[in-house]
N, C-alpha and C positions, 0 to 999 in steps of 0.2 A: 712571449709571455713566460714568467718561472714562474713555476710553484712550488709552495712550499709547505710541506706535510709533517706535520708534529703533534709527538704524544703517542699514544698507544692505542692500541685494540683499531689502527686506521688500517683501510686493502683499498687497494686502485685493480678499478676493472675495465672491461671493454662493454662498450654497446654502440652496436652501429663503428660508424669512425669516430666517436665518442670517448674518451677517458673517464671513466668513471671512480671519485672519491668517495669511501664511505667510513663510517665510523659503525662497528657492528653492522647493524644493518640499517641504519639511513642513509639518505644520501645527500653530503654533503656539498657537492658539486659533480658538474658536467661539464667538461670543455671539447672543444673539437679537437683531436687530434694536430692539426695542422696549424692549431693556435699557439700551442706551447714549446718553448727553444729547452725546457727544462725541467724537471722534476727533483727537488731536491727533499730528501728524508730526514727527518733527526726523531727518531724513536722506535716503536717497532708496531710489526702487521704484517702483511703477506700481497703478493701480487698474483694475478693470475697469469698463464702462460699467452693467453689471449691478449692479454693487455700488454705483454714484453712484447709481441711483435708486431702489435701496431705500433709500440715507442718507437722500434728499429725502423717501423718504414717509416715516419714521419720523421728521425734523424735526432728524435728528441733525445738529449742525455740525461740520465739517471746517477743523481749523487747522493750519499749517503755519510751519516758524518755519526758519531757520539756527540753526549753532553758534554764534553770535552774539547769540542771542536773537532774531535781527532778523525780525519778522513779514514771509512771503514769501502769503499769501494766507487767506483766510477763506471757505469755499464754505456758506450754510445755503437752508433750504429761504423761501419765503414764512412768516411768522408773526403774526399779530395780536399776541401778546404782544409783541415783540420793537419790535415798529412802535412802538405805544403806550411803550414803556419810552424807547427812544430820544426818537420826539416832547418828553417830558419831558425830559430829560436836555438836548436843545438849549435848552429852555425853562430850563432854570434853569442853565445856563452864561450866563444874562445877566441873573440877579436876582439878589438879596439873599440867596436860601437856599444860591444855590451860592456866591455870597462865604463865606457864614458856613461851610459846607463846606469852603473853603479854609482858610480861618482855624483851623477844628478841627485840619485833617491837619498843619499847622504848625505846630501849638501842641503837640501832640505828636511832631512830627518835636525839638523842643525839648528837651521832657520824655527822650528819648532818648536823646540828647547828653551829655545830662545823667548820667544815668544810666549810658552808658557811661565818660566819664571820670568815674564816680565808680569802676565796676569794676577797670579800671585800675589807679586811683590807690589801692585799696586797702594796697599793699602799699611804694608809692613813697613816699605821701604828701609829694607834691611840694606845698606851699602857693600855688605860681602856681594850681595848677587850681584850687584852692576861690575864688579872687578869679575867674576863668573861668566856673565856672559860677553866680558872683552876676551875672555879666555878662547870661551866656544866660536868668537869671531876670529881668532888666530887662528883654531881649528881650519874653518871656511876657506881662510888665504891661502893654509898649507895646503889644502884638497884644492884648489886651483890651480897650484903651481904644480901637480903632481903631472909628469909627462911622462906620456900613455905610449910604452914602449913594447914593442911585442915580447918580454918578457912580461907575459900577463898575469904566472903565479907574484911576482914579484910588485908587480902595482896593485894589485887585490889585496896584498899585506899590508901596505903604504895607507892606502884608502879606509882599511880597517881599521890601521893602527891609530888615524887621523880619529873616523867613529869611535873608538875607545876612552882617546883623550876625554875627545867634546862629552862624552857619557859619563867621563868620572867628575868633571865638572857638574855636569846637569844633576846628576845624584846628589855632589857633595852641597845644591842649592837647595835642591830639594830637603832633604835633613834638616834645613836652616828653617824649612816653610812646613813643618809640622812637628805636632805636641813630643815634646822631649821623651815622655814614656810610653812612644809608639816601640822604642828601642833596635828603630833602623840606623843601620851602620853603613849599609854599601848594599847597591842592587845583586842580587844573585837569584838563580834557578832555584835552589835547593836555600829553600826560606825557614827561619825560626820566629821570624818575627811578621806581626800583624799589614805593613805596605806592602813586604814582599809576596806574603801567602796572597793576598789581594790585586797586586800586578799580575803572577799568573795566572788565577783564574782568569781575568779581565780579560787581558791577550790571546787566554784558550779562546775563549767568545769572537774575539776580532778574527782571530786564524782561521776561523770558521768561515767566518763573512768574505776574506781575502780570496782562501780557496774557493769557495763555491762562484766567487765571480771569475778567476781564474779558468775555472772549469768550461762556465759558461759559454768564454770567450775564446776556446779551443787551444788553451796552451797549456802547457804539461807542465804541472806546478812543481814534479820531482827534479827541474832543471832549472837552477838559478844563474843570473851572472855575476852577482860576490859573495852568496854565501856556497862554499865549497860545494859539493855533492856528496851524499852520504846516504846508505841503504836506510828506506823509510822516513828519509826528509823530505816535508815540500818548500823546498831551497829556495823557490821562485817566490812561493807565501813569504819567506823570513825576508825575502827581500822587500816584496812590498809594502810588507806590515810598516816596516820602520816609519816613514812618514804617519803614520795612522796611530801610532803607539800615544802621541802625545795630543794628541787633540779628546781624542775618544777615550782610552781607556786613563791617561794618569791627568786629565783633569775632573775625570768621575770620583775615582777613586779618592784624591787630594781633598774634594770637598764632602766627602762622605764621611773622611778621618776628620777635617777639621770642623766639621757640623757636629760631631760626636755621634754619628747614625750609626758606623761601626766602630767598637772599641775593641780594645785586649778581650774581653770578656767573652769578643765572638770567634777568639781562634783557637782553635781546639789543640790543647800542649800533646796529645797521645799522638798527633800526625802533621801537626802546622796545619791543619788546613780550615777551613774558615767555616763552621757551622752551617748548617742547613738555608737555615732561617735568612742568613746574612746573603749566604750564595743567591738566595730565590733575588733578593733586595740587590745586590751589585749586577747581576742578568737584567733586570729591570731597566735598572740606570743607564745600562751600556745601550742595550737595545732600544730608550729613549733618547738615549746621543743618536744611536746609527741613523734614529727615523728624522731626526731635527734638521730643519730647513737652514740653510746659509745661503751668504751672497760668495760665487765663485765662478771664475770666469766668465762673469757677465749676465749668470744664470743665477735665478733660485734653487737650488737642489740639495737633496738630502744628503749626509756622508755615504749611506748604502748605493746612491746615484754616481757618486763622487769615487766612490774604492772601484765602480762597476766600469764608470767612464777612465782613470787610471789605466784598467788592464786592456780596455778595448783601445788607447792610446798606446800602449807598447803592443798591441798588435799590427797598427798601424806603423810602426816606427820598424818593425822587423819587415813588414811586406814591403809598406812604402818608402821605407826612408827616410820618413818623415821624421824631426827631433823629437824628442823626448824629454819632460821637463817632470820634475818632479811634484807633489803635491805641499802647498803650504801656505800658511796663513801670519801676516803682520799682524803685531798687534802693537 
């Protein structure tokens, strides 16, 4: 079982082999120690020293994030699984199976793309985006033909450079499929304009959700297998988000801009970044995507079921062997 603890003035205590949640002082829950794989935080409170060390003997992990997504700590016990899982995971951040691993997540971070300007376009039928997404399909052929040579800096560039293209495509569609005086030009980090300031929050939120199932599933989010390694990255997050980028947050955001629920009026010109009010409102939207039910592989399950089952599939693919396919949806 996780759980998940937010807001403020919250303390987790001990009673018995009991976990105890409280807000001040009610008590907002009791679970067994032995029930829960997790404790994850986003706001602030205090814990008692009694309750850290029943977490440790039950194995449970304790994560902590900002309203930012931004991972402030990870506390878990000693574990053999955990060791072994990772030992792997470094080990094929530098072979062929984690290129080929790469190669899947962006082959379907493609397929994505795809499919989201097809959603769009259902109603526009702008004929730029059909010449768009034969583009992002050439993309796909080239990342097929890419042979996975143990010069691994050198196929990780190939791979990217192929993500890039398919990206300046998917943007230059996107432009097409909302109001002229959004006055988006090209995706970037460092936003002036109202998509952009709105994509990144959106993503801070997913990054969130990414990590915290990462964590879960005892793999070290600070070691990716395409996006390089950098102090205070979780590499592994940026890898997996990709598939998740377009189903969850920029078909949120797409119809938030094109409903007129957020305008120019809600970004703030002193910082780019997007008003209060509007932040509470795109949190909302994203986290009523994450809980929303779909049909996928075979199952009903929710995206938060879906990013969770992802990371426990590439744990399986490092221990067992097994393939690895990446996440994505035809439309």
């Amino acid at each position: 079982m996780n759980i998940l603890i937010e807001g403020f003035n919250k303390s987790i205590h001990k009673k018995d082999n009991q976990i105890v949640i409280k807000e001040k002082d009610i008590v907002l829950d009791s679970i067994k120690a032995n029930q829960i794989s997790s404790l994850v935080i986003i706001g602030k409170g205090y814990i008692t020293f009694d309750a850290l060390t029943l977490i440790a003997k039950n194995n449970i992990k304790l994560i902590s994030f900002d309203y930012t997504g931004k991972l402030n700590y990870l506390i878990e016990s000693p574990d053999w699984r955990n060791v072994k899982i990772k030992k792997q995971q470094y080990l094929l951040s530098e072979n062929k199976k984690g290129i080929n691993i790469s190669r899947e997540i962006i082959k379907s971070k493609m397929i994505n793309q795809k499919a989201t300007l097809t959603t769009f376009n259902k109603r526009r039928k702008i004929r730029e985006i059909d010449e768009i997404k034969n583009n992002i399909a050439l993309q796909i052929n080239e990342l097929n033909s890419i042979k996975l040579t143990n010069n691994h800096e050198k196929v990780k560039m190939q791979i990217m450079g192929c993500e890039g293209k398919a990206s300046t495509y998917y943007w230059r569609g996107i432009k097409l499929l909302i109001p002229k005086g959004i006055g988006f030009e090209k995706r970037t980090k460092k936003p002036t304009d109202l998509l952009n300031s709105m994509l990144n929050y959106g993503y801070a939120i997913l990054a969130s959700e990414i990590t915290k199932s990462i964590l879960i599933n005892g793999l070290d989010p600070y070691c990716g297998f395409l996006h390089f390694d950098m102090d205070k990255r979780t590499s592994l997050t940026y890898d997996l988000i990709e598939d998740f980028r377009q189903q969850i947050v920029d078909k949120t955001v797409l119809n938030l801009i094109n409903r007129r629920q957020v305008t120019n009026d809600d970004l703030d010109k002193r910082n780019n970044s997007i008003k209060l009010k509007k932040r509470k409102l795109i949190i909302s939207k994203i986290q009523d995507k994450l809980h929303s039910t779909i049909k996928y592989d075979g199952e009903e399950l929710t995206y938060i079921e879906i990013i969770n089952k992802q990371s426990s599939n590439l744990v399986k693919s490092i221990l067992n062997d097994e393939k690895f396919e990446g996440f994505n949806l035809h439309w």
